[in-house]
MIMAR-57487 format. One line per field, with one value per residue (C-alpha): residue in one letter; y, x, z. Coordinates in Angstrom, 1 decimal. Layout:
resn = (A,...)
y = (Y,...)
x = (X,...)
z = (Z,...)
END
This chain:
resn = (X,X,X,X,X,X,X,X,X,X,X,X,X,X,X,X,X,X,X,X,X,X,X,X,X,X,X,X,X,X,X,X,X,X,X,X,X,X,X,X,X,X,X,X,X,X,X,X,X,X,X,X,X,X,X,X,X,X,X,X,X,X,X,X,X,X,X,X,X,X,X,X,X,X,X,X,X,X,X,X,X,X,X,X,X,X,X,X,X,X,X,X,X,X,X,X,X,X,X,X,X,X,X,X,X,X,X,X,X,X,X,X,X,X,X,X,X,X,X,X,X,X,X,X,X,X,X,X,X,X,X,X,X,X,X,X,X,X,X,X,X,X,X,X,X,X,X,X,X,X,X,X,X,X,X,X,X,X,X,X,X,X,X,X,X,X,X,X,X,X,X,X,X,X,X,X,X,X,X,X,X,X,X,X,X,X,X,X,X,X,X,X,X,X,X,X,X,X,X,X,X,X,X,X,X,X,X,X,X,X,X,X,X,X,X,X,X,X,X,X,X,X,X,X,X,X,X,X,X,X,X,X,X,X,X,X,X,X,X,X,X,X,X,X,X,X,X,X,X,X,X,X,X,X,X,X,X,X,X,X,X,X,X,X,X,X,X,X,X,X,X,X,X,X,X,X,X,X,X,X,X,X,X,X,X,X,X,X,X,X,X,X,X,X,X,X,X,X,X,X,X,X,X,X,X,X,X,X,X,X,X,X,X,X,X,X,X,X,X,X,X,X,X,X,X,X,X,X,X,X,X,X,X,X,X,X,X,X,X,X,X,X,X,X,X,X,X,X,X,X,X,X,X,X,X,X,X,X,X,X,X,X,X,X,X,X,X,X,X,X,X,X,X,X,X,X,X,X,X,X,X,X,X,X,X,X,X,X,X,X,X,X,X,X,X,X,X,X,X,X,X,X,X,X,X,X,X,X,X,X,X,X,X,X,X,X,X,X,X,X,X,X,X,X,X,X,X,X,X,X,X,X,X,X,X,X,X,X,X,X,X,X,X,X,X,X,X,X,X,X,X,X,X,X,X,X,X,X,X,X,X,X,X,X,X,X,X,X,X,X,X,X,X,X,X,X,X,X,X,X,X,X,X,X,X,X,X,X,X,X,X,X,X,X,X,X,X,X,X,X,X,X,X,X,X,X,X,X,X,X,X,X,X,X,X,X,X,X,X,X,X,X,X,X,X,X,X,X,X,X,X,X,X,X,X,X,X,X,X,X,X,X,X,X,X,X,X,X,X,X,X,X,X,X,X,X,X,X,X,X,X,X,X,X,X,X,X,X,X,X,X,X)
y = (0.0,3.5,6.1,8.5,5.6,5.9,3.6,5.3,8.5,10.8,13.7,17.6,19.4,22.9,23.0,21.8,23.4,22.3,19.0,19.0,20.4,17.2,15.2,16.5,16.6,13.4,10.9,13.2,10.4,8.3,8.3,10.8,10.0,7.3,8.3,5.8,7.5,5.3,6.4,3.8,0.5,1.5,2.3,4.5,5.2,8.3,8.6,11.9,12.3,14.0,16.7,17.1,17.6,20.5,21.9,21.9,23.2,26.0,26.7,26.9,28.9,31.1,31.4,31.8,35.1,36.3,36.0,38.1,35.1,36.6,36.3,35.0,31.9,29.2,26.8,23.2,20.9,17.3,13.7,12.3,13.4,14.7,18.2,18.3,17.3,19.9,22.7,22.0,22.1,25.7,27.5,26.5,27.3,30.1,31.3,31.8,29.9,26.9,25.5,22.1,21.2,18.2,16.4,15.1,18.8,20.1,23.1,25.0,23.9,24.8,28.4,28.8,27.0,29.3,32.7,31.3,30.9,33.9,32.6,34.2,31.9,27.7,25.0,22.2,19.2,19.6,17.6,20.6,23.0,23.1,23.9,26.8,28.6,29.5,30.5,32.5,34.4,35.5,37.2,35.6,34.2,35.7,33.6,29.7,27.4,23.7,20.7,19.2,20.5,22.5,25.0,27.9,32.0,32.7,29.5,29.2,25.8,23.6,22.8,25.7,27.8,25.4,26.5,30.2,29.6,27.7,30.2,32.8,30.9,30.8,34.5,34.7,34.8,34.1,35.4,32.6,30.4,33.0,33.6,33.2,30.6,32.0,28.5,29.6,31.3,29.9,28.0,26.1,26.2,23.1,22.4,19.7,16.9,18.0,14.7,16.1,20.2,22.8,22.4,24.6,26.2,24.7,26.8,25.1,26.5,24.6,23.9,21.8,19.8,19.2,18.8,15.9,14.2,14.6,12.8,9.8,9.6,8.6,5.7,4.2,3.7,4.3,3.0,5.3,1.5,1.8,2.3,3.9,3.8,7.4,6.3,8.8,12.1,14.5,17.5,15.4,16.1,12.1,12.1,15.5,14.8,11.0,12.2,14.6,11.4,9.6,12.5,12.5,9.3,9.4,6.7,6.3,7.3,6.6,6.7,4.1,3.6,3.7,1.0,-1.6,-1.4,-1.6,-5.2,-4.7,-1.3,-2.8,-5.9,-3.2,-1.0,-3.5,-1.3,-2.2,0.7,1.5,4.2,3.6,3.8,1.0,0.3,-0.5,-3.3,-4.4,-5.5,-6.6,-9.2,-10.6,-11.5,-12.9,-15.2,-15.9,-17.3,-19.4,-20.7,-21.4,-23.5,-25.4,-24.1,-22.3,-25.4,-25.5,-21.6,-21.6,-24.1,-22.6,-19.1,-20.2,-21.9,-19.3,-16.6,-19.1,-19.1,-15.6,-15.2,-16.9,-14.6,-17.1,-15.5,-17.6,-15.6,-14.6,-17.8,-19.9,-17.1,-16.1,-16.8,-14.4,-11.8,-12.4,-11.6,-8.5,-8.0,-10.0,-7.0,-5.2,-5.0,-2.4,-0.9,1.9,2.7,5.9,8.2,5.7,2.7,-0.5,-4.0,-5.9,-8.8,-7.3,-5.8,-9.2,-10.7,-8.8,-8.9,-12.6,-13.0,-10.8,-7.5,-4.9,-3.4,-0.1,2.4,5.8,8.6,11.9,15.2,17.8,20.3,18.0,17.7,15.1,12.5,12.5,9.0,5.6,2.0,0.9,-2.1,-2.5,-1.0,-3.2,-3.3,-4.5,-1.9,0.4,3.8,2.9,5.7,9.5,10.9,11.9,15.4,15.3,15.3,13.1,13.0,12.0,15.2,14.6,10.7,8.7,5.7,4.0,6.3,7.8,11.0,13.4,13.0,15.9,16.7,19.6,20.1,21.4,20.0,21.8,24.1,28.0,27.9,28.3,30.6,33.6,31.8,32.5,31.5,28.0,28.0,29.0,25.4,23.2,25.4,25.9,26.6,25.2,22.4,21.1,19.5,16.4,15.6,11.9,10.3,7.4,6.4,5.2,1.9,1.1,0.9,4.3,2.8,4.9,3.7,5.5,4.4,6.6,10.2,13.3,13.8,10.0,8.6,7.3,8.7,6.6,7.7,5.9,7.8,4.8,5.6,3.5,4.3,3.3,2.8,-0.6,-2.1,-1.2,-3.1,-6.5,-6.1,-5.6,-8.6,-10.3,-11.8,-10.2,-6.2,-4.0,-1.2,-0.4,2.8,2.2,5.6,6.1,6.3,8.3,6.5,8.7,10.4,7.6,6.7,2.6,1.3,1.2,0.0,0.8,-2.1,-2.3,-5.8,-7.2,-8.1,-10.5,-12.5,-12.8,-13.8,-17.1,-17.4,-17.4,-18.2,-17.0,-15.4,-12.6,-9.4,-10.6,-13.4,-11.7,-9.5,-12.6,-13.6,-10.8,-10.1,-13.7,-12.7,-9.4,-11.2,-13.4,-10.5,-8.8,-12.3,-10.9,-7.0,-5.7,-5.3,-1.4,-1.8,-4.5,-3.7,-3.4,-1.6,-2.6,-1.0,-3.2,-2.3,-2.9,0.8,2.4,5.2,8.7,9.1,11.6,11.1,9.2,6.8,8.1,8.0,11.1,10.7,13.7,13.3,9.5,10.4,12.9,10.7,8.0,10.0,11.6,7.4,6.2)
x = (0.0,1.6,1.3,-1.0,-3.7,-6.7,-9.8,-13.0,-14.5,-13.7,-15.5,-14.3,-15.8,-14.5,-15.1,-16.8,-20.1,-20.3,-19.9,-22.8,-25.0,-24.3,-24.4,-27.8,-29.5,-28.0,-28.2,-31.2,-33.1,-29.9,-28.9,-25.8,-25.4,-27.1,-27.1,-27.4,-29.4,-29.3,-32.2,-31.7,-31.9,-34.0,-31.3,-32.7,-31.6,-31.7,-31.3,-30.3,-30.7,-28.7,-31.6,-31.6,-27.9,-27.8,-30.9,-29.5,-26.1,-27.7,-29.9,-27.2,-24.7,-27.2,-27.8,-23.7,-24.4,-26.9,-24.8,-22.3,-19.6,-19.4,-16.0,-15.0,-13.0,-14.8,-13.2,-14.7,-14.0,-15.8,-15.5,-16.7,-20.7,-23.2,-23.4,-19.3,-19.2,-22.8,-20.9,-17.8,-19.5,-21.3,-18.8,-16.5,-19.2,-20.0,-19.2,-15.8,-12.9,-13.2,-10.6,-10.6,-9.2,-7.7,-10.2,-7.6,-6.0,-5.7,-7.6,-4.3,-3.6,-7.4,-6.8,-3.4,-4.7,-7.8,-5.5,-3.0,-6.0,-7.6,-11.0,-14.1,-16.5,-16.1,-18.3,-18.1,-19.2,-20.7,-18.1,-15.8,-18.0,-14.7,-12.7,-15.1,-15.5,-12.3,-11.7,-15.3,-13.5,-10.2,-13.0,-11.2,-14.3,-17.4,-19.9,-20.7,-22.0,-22.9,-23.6,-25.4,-29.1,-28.4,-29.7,-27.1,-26.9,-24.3,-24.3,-26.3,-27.0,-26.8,-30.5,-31.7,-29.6,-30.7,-34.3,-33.6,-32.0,-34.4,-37.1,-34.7,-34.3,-38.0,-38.3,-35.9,-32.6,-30.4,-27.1,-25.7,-27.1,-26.2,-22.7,-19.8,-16.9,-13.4,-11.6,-7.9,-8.1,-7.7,-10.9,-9.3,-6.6,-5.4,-2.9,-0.4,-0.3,3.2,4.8,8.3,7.7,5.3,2.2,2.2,-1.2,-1.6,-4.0,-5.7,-8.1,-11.3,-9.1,-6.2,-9.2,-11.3,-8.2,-7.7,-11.4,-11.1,-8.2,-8.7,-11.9,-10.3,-8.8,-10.2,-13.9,-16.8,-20.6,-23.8,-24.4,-21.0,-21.2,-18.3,-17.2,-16.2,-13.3,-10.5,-10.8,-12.3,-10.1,-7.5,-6.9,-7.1,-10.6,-11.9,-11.0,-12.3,-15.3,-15.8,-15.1,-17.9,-20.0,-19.1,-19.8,-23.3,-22.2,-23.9,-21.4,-21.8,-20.1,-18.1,-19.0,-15.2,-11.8,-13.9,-16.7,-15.3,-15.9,-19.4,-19.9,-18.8,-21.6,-24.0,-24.0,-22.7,-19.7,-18.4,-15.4,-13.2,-10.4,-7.8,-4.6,-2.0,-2.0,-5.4,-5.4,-2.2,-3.8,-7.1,-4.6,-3.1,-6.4,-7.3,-4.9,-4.3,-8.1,-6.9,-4.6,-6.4,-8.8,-6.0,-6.6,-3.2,-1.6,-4.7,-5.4,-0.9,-2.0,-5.5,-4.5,-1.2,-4.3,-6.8,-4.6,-3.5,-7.3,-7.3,-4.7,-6.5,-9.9,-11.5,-12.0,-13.4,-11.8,-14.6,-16.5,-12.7,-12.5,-16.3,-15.8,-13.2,-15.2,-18.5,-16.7,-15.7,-19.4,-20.0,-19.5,-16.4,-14.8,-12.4,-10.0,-7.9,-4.6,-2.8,-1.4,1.8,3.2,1.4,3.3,3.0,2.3,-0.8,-2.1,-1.2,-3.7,-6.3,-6.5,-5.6,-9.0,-11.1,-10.8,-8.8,-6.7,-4.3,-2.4,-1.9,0.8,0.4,0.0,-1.7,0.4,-1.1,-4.6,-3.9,-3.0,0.0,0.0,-1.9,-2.3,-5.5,-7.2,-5.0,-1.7,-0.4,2.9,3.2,6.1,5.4,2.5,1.6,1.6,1.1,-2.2,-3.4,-2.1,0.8,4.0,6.7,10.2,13.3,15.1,19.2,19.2,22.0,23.9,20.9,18.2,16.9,16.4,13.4,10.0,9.3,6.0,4.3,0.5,-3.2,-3.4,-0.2,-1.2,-1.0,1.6,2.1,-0.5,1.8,4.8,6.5,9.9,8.6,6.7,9.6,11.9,8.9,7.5,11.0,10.8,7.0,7.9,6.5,9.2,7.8,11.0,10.2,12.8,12.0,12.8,11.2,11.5,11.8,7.6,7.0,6.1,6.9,8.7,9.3,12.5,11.9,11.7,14.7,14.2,14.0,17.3,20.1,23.1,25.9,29.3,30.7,28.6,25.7,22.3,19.9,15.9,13.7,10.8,12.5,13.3,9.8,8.1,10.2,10.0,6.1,5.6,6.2,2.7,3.2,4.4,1.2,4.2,7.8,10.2,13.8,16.2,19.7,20.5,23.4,26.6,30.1,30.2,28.1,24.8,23.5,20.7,17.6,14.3,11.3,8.8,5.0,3.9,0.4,0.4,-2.5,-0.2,2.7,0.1,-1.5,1.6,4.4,2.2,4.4,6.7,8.8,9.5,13.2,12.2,10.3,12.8,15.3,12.0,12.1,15.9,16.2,13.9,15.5,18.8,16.9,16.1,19.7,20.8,18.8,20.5,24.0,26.1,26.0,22.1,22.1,20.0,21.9,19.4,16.1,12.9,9.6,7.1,3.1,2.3,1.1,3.7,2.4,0.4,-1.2,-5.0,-3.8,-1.8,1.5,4.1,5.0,8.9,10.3,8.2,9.1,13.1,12.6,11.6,13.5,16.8,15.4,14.9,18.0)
z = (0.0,-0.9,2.1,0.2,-0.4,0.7,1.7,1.7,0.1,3.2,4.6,4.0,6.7,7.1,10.6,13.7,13.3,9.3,10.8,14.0,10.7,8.6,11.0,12.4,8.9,7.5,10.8,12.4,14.6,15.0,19.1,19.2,22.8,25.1,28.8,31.6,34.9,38.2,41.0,43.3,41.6,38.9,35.6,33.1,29.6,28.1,23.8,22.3,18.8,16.5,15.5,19.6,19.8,17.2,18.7,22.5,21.1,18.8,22.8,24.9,22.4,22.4,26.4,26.5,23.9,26.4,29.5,27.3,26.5,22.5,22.2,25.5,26.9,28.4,30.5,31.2,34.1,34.7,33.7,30.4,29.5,27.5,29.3,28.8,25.4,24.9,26.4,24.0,20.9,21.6,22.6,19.6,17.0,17.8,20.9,21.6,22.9,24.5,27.0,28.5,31.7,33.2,35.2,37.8,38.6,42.1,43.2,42.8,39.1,38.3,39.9,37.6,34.3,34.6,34.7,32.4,29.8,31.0,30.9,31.4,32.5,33.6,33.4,35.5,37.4,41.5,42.6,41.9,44.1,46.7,44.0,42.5,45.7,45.8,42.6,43.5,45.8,43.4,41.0,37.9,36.5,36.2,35.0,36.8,34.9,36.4,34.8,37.3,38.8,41.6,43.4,44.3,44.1,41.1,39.5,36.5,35.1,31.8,31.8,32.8,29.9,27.9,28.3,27.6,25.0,23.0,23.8,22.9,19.4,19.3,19.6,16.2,18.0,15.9,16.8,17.3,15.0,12.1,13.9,11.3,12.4,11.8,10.4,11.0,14.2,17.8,18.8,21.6,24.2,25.2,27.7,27.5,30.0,31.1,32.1,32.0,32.2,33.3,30.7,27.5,26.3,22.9,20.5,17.7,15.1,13.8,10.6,12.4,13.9,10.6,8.8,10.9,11.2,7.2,7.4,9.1,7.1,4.4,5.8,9.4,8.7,11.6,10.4,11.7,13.7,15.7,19.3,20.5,24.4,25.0,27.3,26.6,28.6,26.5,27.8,25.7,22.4,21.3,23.4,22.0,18.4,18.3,19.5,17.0,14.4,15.6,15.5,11.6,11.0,12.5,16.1,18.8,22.1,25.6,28.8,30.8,34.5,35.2,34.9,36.9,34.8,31.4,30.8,31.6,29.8,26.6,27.2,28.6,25.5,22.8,22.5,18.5,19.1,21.4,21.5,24.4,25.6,25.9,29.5,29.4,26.1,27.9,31.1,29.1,26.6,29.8,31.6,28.6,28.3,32.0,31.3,28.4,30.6,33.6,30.9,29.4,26.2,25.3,23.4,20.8,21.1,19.4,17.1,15.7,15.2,12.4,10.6,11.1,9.5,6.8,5.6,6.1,3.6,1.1,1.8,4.4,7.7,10.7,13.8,14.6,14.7,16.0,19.3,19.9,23.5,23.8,21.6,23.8,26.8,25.3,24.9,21.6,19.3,19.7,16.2,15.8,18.6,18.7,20.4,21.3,23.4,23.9,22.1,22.1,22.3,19.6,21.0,22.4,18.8,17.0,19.7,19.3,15.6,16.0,17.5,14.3,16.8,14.3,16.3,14.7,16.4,15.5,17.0,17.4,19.8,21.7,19.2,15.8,17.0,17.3,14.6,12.7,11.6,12.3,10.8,8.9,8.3,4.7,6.2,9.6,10.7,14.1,15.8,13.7,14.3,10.6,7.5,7.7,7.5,4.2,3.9,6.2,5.4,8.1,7.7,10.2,10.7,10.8,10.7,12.8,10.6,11.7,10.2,13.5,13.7,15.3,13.7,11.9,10.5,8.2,7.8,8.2,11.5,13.4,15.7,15.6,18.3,22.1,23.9,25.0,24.8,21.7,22.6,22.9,19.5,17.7,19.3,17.9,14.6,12.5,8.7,8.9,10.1,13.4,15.9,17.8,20.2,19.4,17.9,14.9,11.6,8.3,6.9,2.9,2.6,4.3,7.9,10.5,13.9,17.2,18.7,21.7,23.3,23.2,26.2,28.0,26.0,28.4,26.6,28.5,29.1,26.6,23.7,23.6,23.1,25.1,24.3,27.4,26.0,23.6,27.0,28.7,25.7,26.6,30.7,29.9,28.5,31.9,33.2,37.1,35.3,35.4,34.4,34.3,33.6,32.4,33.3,34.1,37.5,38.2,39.2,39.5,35.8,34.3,34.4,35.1,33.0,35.7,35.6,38.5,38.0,39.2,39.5,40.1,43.4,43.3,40.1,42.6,45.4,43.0,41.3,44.3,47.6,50.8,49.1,51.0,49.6,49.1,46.7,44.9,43.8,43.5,40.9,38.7,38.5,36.8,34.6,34.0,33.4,30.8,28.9,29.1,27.6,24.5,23.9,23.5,27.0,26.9,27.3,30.3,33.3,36.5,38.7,39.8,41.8,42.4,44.1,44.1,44.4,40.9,39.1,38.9,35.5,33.4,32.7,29.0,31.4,30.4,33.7,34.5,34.1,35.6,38.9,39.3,38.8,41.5,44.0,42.9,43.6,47.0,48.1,46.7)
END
């Protein structure tokens, strides 16, 4: 397949609101979202249409105009819902600019995101009601907005706005309705997830986003009948922007309960897609096959999937029909699966699609919008993040006799810059071309592979590059590792290959009964040996943290790097 192929006839939206307006006149009765309401142990089900979406966005942009938000910066705080994803969608066509916040921040990093941003109003969840008084009393908001029904002086509410505004449109309002969108200009601040540095305020315009919905269009396809499990925080690029794809393609989305409930979510709702991070596929591959084991099935599971994918070859596909346990327990229609935000083993995505589950992983960034490139259902290459996106352009910027270099990337979908940081656009944005501090290379068909990060290599004394994240993927596919970090621990003028490992604690429990902390370790350091059997000296492990107690992580599971070093180096 050649990189600029493409699958399916695409979309060409110009921006957000042109594609709410499609989407509402071409999938009108079709359930946009599906919310699930508990009052006691009665569960209801609410369906909202795409005709009700537009109509509920068109309401409330046009309570925001009343309140005086023309032109203004909204900030939005909450978990994963329809109110969140409502509130989104209004003020970025036609409101103003709309800035998401991390749903895990402290009250303090709320306080400083809000003035960084400068925004003018915030909507958010009751649960944040601490939070909100205090930023009450700085005066550096003015208008309140809650999600939930409450009751409180100053704080207006989503339902309530709701109402005015649809009597407002009634009346012939049509400010907002009318309001023209400005494609190239900021429509959104987002702020990076900062796992090594103090977050940047990306801006993005509708174009980068549409630019990149187009794009993967044209080659990951989404059916009107896909149910989608809105997983990925939507204050997240990769969870704001894959929304919007389903959106385009007419999907129904709904809500997961939360980790523990994922299994059942995806039974619950008959969840056909699912966009998620690594972590998460990794942990669900493993208990899958710890079943197959515990069943005695392994043995003919290794001998059936050769076959299967012989038969595949020749246009015969039973993987389905060969693993439809495994499928039913993933709620019977799962099909397609999609991995970001970090690199995948391939052992894992192999699995999946061993089973019929196509599983593709795509790369990109807060600063891309976020795709840059991804694998399709005709383009798999297990390592690799697959082709660039349609109209983006990747090459490796000065290449080592190996070919690895930083990914570089021009097009559409690169941001406008840093908000009020110009010193930092200028390091990334150089001669048009966007600078992702990953480093990679491109194989002979145009595949693209990440060999690591700038800022996470190990560069050893004597002048040898070790990449963590190669050795992660190999101590990750130990059964007992929920996660690992390999860094250099300083040693004299040198630095020792390390690794800090998480293991599953109730693994080691079923696994090694009785078994003291010492052993334990004994345990994994012959495995870690194995493993150094397999790589060149210079990148031998010599260093070794476990523990039970989960690495601090950004909400897209990536470990926060700088903070575990830190603490690291204050224990040892």
């Amino acid at each position: 397949m050649n990189v600029r192929d493409t699958l399916y006839p695409g979309t060409s939206f110009q921006n957000i609101r042109d594609l709410v307006q499609n989407s509402a006149k071409q999938y009108g009765t079709n359930d946009a979202f599906i919310i699930k309401k508990k009052s006691g142990k009665i569960t209801k089900y609410e369906h909202i249409s795409y005709q009700r979406l537009e109509e509920e966005m068109n309401a409330l942009g046009t309570a925001f105009i009343k309140l005086g938000l023309k032109g203004k910066r909204i900030a939005i705080i909450g978990k994963n819902r329809y109110e969140w994803a409502l509130s989104y969608l209004a003020t970025i066509n036609g409101v103003g600019i709309v800035v998401p916040l991390d749903k895990g921040l402290p009250d303090t990093e709320i306080f400083s995101l809000l003035e960084r941003s400068k925004s003018d109003a915030i909507v958010f969840e009751s649960s944040y009601m601490e939070a909100i008084q205090k930023v009450k009393e700085s005066h550096i908001v003015t208008e309140y907005i809650c999600m939930d029904d409450i009751k409180q002086e100053g704080i207006k509410t989503i339902k309530e706005l709701i109402e005015i505004g649809k009597q407002e449109v009634k009346n012939g309002n049509r400010e907002y309705i009318d309001s023209i969108i400005s494609n190239d200009t900021m429509a959104t601040i987002i702020f990076t997830s900062g796992t090594t540095s103090l977050s940047k305020a990306v801006m993005l315009s509708h174009k980068n986003i549409a630019s990149n919905i187009n794009d993967m269009s044209l080659v990951e396809k989404m059916y009107d009948t896909d149910v989608n499990l809105a997983f990925l925080p939507f204050h997240h690029t990769f969870g704001s922007t894959g929304l919007l794809v389903f959106l385009a393609s007419g999907a129904t989305n709904v809500f997961c309960d939360g980790l523990r409930y994922i299994q059942e979510n995806l039974k619950e709702y008959k969840v056909s897609v699912f966009v998620c991070v690594p972590l998460l596929l990794e942990k669900m591959y493993k208990k899958i096959m710890m079943e197959i084991e515990k069943q005695g099935k392994t043995k003919l599971v290794k001998i059936v999937i050769p076959i299967s994918n012989f038969l595949l070859k020749l246009g015969i596909d039973i993987r389905r029909k060969l693993f439809k346990d495994i499928i039913n327990n993933l709620g019977g229609n799962l099909r397609f699966i999609i991995s970001g935000a970090s690199a995948i083993d391939k052992k894992v995505a192999k699995g999946f699609n061993d089973f019929g589950i196509l599983t593709v992983q795509g790369y990109g960034l807060t600063e891309t919008s976020p795709v840059l490139t991804a694998e399709n259902i005709k383009a798999i290459r297990y390592g690799s993040i697959g082709f660039p996106m349609h109209s983006v352009d990747i090459k490796i910027d000065n290449p080592n006799e190996d070919g690895i270099g930083e990914i570089i990337a021009k097009g559409p979908n690169i941001m406008l810059g840093y908000y009020e940081n110009e010193e930092a656009t200028q390091q990334v944005l150089k001669d048009g071309w966007f600078h992702t501090g990953d480093l990679g290379y491109i194989d002979k068909d145009g595949y693209v592979f990440i060999t690591g990060r700038m800022k996470n290599v190990i560069v050893l004394k004597n002048g040898k590059n070790v990449y963590p994240e190669e050795l992660e993927q190999l101590i990750n596919n130990l059964p007992y590792v929920e996660e690992s970090m390999v860094f250099g621990k300083p040693k004299e003028d040198d630095l020792v290959v390390s690794v800090k490992i998480v293991y599953n604690e109730e693994y080691m429990k079923q696994t090694y009964p009785e078994k003291a902390e010492k052993e334990l370790q004994d345990i994994v350091w012959k495995d870690i040996k194995k493993i150094n059997q397999g790589l060149t000296t210079y990148k031998w492990i010599k260093y070794l943290i476990l523990t039970n107690e989960p690495m601090n992580k950004t909400t897209t599971a990536k470990v926060k790097r700088f903070e575990e070093m830190k603490e690291i180096l204050k224990e040892n």
